[in-house]
LUMTORZA-296084 format. One record per residue (C-alpha): residue number from 1; x, y, z. Coordinates in pm, 1 decimal. Layout:
<pts>
<pt pos="NUM" c1="X" c2="Y" c3="Z"/>
...
</pts>
This chain:
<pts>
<pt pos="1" c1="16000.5" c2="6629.7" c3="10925.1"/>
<pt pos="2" c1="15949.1" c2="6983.4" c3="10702.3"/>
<pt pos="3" c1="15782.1" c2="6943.3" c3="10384.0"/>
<pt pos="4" c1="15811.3" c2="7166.9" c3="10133.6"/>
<pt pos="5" c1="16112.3" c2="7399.2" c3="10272.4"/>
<pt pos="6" c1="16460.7" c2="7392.1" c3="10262.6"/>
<pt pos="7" c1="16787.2" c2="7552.0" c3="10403.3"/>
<pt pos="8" c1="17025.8" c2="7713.9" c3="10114.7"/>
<pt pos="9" c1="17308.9" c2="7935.7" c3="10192.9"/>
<pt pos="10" c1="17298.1" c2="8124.2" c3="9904.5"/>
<pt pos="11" c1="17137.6" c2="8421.2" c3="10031.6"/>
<pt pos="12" c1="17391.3" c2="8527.9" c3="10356.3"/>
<pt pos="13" c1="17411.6" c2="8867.3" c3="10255.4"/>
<pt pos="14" c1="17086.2" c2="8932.1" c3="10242.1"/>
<pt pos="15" c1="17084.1" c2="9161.6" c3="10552.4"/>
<pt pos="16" c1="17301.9" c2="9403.0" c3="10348.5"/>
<pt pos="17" c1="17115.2" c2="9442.6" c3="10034.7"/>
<pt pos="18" c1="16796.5" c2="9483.6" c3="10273.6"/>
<pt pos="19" c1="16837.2" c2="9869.1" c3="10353.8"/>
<pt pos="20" c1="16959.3" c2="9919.7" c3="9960.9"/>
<pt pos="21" c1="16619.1" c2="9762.9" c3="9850.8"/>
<pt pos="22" c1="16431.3" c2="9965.3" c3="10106.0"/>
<pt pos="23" c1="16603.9" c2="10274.4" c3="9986.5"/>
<pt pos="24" c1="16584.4" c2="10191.5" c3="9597.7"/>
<pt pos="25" c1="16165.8" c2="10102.4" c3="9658.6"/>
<pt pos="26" c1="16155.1" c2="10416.2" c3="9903.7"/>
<pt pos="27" c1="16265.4" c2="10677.3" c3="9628.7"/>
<pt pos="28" c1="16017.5" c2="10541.7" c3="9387.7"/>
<pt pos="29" c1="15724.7" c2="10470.2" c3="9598.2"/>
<pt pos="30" c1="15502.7" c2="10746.4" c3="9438.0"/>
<pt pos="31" c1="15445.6" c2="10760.9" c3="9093.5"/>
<pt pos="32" c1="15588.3" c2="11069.6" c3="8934.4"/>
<pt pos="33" c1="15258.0" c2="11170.8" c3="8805.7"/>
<pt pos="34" c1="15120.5" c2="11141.8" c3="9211.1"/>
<pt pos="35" c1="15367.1" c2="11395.9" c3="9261.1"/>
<pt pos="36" c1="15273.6" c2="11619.6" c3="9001.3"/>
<pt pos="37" c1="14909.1" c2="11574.5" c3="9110.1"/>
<pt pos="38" c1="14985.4" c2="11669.1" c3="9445.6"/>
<pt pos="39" c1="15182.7" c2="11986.5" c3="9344.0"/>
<pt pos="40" c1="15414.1" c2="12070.4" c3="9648.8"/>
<pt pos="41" c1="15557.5" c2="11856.2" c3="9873.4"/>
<pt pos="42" c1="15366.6" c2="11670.9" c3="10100.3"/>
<pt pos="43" c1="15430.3" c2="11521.4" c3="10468.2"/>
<pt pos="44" c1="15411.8" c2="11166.1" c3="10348.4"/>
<pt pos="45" c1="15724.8" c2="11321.2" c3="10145.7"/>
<pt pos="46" c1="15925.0" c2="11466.6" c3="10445.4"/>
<pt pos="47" c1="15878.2" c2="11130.3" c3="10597.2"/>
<pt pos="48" c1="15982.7" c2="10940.3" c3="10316.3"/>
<pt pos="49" c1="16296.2" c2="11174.3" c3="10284.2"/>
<pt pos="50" c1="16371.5" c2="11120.9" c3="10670.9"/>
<pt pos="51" c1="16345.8" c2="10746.7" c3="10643.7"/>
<pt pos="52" c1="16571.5" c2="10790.6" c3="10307.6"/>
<pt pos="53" c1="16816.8" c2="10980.8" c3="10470.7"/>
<pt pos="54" c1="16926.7" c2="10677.8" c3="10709.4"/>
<pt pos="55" c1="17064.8" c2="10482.4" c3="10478.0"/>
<pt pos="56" c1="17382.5" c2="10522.2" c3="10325.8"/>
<pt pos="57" c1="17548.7" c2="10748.6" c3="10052.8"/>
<pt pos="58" c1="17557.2" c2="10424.6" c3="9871.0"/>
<pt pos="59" c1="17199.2" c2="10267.4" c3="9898.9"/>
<pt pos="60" c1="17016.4" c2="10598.7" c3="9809.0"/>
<pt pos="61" c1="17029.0" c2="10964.1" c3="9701.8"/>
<pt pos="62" c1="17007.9" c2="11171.2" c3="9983.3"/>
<pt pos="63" c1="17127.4" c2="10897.7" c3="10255.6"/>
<pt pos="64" c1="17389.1" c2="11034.7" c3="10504.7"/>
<pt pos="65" c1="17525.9" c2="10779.1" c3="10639.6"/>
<pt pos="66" c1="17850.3" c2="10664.7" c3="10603.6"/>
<pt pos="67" c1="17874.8" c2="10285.7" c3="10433.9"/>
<pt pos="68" c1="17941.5" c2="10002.5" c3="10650.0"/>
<pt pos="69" c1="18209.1" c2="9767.8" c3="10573.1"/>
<pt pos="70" c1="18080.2" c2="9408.1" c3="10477.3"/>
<pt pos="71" c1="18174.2" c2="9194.7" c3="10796.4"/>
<pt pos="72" c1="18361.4" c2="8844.2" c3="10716.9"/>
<pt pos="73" c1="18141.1" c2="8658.5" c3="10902.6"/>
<pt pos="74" c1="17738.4" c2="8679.3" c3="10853.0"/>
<pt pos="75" c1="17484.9" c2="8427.3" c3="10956.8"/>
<pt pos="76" c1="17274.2" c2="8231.1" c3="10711.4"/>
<pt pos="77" c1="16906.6" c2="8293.6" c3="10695.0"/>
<pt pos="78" c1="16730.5" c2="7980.0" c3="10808.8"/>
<pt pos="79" c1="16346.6" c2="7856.0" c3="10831.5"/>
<pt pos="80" c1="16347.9" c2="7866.7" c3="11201.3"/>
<pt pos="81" c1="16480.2" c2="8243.5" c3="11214.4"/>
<pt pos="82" c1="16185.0" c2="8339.3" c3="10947.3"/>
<pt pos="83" c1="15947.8" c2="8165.6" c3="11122.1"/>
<pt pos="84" c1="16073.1" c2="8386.6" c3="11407.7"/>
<pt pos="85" c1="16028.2" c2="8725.7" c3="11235.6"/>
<pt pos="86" c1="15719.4" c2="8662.7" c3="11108.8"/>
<pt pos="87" c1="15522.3" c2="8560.7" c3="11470.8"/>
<pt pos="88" c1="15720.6" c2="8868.8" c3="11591.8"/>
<pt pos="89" c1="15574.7" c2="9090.3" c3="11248.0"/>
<pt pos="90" c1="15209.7" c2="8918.6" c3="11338.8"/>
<pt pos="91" c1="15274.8" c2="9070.0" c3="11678.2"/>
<pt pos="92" c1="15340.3" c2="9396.0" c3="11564.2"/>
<pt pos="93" c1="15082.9" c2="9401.7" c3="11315.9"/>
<pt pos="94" c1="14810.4" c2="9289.6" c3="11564.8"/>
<pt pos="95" c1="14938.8" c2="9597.7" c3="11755.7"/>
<pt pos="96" c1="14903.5" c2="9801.3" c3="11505.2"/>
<pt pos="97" c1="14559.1" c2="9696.3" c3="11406.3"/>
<pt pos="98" c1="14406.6" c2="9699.2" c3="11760.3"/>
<pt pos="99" c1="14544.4" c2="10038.6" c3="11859.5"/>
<pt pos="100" c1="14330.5" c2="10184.9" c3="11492.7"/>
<pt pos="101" c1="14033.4" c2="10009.5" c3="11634.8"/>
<pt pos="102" c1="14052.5" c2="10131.9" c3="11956.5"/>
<pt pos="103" c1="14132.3" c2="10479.7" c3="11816.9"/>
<pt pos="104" c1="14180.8" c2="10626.7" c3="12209.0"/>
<pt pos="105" c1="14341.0" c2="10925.7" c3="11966.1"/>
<pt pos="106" c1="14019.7" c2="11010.3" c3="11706.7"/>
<pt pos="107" c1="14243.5" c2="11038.7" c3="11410.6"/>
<pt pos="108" c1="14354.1" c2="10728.6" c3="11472.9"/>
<pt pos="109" c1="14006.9" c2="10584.6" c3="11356.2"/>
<pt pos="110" c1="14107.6" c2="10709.5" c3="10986.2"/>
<pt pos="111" c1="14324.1" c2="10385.5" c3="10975.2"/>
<pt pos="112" c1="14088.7" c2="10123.0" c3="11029.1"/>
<pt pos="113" c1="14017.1" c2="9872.3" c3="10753.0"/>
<pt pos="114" c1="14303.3" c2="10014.6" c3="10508.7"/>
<pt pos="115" c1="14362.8" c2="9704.6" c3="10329.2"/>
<pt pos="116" c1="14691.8" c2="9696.1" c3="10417.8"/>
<pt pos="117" c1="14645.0" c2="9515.5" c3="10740.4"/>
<pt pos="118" c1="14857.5" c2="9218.4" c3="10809.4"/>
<pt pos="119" c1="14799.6" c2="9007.8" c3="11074.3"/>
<pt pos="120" c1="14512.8" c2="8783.6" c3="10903.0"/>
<pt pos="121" c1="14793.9" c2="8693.6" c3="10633.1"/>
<pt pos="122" c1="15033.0" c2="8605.1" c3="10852.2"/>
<pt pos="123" c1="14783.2" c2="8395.6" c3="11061.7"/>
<pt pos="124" c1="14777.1" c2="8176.3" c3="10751.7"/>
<pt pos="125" c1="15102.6" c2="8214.4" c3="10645.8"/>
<pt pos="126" c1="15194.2" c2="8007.3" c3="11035.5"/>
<pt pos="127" c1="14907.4" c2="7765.4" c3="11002.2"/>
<pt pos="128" c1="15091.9" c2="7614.0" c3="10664.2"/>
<pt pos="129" c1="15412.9" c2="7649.7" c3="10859.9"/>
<pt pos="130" c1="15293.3" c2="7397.2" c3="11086.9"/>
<pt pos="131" c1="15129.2" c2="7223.1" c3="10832.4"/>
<pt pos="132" c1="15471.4" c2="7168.2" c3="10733.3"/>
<pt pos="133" c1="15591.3" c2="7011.6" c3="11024.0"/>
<pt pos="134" c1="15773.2" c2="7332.5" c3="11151.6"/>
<pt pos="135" c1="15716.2" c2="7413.9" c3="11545.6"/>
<pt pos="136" c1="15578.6" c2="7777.1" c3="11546.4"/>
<pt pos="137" c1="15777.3" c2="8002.4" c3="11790.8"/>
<pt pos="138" c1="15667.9" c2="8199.3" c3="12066.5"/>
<pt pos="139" c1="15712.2" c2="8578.5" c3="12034.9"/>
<pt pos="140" c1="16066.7" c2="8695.6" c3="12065.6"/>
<pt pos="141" c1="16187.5" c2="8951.1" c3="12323.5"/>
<pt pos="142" c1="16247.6" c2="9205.5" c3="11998.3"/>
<pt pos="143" c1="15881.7" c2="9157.7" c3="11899.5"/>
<pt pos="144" c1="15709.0" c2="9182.9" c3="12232.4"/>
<pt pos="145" c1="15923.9" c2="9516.8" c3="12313.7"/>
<pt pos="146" c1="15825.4" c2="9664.6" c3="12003.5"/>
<pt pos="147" c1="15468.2" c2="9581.0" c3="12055.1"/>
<pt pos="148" c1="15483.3" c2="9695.5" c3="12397.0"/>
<pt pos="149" c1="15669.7" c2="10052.4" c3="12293.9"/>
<pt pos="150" c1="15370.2" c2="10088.1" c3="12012.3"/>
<pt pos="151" c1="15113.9" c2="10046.1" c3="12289.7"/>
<pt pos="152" c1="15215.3" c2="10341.0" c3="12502.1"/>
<pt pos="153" c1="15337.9" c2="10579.7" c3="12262.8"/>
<pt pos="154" c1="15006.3" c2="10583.7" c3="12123.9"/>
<pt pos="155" c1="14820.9" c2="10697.8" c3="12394.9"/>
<pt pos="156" c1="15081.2" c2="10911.3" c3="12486.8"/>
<pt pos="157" c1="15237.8" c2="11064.4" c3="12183.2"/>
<pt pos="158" c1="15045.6" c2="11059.3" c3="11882.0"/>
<pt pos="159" c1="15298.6" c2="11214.9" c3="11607.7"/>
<pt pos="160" c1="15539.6" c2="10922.8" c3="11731.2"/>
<pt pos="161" c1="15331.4" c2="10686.1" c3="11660.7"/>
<pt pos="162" c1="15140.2" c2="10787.9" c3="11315.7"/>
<pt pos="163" c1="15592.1" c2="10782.7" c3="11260.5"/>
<pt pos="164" c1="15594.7" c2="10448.9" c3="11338.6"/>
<pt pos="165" c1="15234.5" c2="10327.8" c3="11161.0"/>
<pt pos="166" c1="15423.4" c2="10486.6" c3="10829.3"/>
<pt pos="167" c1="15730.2" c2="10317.2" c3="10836.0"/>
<pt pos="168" c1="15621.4" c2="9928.1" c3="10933.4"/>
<pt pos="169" c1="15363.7" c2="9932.2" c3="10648.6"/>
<pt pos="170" c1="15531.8" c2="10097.4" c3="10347.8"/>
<pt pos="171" c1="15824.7" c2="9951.4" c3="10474.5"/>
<pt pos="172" c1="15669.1" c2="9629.5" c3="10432.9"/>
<pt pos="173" c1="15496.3" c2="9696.8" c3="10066.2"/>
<pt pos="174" c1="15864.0" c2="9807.0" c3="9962.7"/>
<pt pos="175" c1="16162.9" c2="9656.3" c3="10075.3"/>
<pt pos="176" c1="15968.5" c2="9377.1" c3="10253.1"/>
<pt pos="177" c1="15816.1" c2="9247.3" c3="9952.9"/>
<pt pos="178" c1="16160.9" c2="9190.4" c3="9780.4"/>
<pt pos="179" c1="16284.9" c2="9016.8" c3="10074.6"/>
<pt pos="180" c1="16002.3" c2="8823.9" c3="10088.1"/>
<pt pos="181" c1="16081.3" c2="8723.0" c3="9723.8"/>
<pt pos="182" c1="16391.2" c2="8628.5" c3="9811.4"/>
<pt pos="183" c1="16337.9" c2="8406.9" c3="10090.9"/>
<pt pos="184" c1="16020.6" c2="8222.4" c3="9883.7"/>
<pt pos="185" c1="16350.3" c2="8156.6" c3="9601.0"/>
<pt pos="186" c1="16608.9" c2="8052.7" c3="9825.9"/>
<pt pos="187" c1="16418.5" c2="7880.1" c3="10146.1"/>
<pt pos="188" c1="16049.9" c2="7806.7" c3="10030.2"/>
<pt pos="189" c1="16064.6" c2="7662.4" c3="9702.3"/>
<pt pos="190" c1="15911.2" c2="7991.1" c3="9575.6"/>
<pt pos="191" c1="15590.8" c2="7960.5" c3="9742.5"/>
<pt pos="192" c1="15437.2" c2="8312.0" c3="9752.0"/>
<pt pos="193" c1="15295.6" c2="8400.2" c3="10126.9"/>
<pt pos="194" c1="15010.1" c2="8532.3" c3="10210.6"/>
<pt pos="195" c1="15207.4" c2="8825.4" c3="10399.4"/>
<pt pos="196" c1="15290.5" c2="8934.0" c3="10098.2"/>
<pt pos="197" c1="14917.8" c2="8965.3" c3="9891.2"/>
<pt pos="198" c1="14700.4" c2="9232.4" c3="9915.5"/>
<pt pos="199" c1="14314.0" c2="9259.6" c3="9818.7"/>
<pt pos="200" c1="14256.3" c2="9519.6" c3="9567.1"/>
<pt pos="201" c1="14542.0" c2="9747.0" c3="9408.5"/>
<pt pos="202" c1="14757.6" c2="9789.6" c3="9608.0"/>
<pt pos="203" c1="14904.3" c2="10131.8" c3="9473.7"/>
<pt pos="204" c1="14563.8" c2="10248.5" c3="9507.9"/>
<pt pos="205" c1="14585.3" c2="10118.4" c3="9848.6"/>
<pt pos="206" c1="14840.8" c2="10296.3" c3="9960.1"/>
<pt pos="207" c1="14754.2" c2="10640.0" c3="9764.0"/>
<pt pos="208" c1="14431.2" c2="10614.5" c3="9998.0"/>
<pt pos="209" c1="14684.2" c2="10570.0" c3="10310.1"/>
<pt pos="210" c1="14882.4" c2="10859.7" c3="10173.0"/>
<pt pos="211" c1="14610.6" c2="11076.1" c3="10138.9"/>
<pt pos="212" c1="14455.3" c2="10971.4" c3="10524.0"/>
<pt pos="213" c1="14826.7" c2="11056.2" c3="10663.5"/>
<pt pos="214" c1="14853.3" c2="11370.3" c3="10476.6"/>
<pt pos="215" c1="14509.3" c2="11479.1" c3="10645.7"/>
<pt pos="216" c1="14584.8" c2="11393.9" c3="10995.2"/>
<pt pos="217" c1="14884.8" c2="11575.4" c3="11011.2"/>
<pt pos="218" c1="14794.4" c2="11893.2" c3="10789.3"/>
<pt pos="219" c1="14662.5" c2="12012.2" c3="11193.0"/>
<pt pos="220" c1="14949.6" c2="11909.3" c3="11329.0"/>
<pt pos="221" c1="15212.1" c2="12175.4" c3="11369.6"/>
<pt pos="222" c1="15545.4" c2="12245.1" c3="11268.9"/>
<pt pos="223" c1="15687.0" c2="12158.2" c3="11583.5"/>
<pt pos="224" c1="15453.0" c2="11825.5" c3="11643.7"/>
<pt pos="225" c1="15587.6" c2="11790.6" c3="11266.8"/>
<pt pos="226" c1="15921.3" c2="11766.2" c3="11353.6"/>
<pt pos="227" c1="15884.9" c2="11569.4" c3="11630.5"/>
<pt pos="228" c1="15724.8" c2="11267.5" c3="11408.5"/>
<pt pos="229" c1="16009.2" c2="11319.6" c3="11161.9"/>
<pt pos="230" c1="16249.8" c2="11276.0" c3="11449.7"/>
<pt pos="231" c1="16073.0" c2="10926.4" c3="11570.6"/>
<pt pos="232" c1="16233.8" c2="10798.1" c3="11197.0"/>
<pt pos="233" c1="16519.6" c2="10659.9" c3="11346.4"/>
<pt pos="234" c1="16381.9" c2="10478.8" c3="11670.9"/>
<pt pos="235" c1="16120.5" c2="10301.6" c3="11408.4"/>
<pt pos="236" c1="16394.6" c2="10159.9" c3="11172.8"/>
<pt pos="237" c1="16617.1" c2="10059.5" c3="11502.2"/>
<pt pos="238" c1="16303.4" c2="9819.8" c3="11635.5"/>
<pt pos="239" c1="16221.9" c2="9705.1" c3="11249.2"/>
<pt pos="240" c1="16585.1" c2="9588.1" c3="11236.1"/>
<pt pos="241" c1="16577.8" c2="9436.3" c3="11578.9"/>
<pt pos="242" c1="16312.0" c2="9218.2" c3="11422.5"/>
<pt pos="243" c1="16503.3" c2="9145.0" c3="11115.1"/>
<pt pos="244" c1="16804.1" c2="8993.0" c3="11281.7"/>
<pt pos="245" c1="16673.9" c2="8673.3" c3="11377.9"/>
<pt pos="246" c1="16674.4" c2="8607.9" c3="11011.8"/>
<pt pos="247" c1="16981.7" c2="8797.9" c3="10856.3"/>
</pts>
């Protein structure tokens, strides 16, 4: 028997307002006065503006996609299909994390020991799952694919991947933490989890990241540019994948 969570239907179109909270936290994920420090745009900004530009006219300014139409029928968010997403996001994450340490690309070393790792988090975040009572899934075919993709295209395409490294964490510290808020209101009698703390300040955090990315790639270039910018859409396709089990 689960202790301390509880199903509510209340939040079944949460998978819609997902993207617009991504895109609303997106536009405003550098203070204005970062920008004005930095004085021209940067390539943390042409990322942000390609990852912007998915959504729709409606969720953000500059999005070029056409809006969807709100289907009639739309699951219900349950514990089980969280509990899914977030082995499948520790699986990613640990991905993520061993392929900095590794570093078989040398830039890749710059993005050890960020502070923005998440894989330790979620590790507790399971263990009061089961604590619960709640049977912790294995990884999902969406999360072991994504993992797997993440493995090879760093060692084989490092633009791609620095791509992907952006988008899962500041996807994460932006639309991910308001999701996580509402899931903690509606399924886990608020309880904050650890997936979504961070040691430190976080906006100094990810300045640090911002700065780190903005390095590696001013060698890269324009074409190797490009082709990271281009890897946008593939990232948000596999992020969503994992999203689904709970939306």
């Amino acid at each position: 028997m689960s202790v301390g969570v509880r199903r509510v239907p209340a939040i079944s179109v949460i998978h819609f307002r997902w993207s617009r909270m991504v895109a609303v936290a997106a536009s405003t994920e550098m203070p204005p006065a970062a920008r004005e420090q930095e004085g021209k745009k940067t390539f943390v900004d042409e990322m942000k503006a390609a990852s912007v530009r998915l959504h729709t006219k409606d969720q953000a300014k500059g999005g070029e996609k056409e809006p969807d139409k709100l289907p009639v029928n739309v699951r219900e968010p349950t514990v089980e299909g969280y509990l899914q997403f977030l082995v499948d996001s520790k699986l990613v994450f640990e991905m993520l994390e061993t392929i900095v340490d590794r570093a078989v690309v040398p830039c890749y070393a710059e993005f050890r020991n960020t502070g923005l790792e998440r894989s330790e988090a979620l590790k507790k975040d399971l263990k009061w799952f089961s604590e619960q009572g709640h049977k912790i899934p294995e990884p999902s075919a969406p999360g072991t694919a994504y993992a797997s993709y993440l493995e090879g295209l760093s060692e084989k395409d490092t633009q791609a991947f620095i791509c992907h490294f952006y988008n899962v964490y500041f996807a994460h510290f932006s639309g991910g933490r308001m999701i996580g808020t509402k899931i903690a209101e509606k399924l886990l009698n608020k309880k904050e989890l650890e997936f979504y703390k961070w040691e430190g300040t976080l906006s100094q955090l990810l300045q640090d990241v911002r700065t780190k990315l903005n390095q590696v790639a001013s060698s890269w270039s324009r074409e190797e540019k490009n082709h990271c910018l281009e890897e946008t859409e593939k990232s948000f396709t596999y992020s969503m994948d994992l999203r689904q089990v709970f939306t």
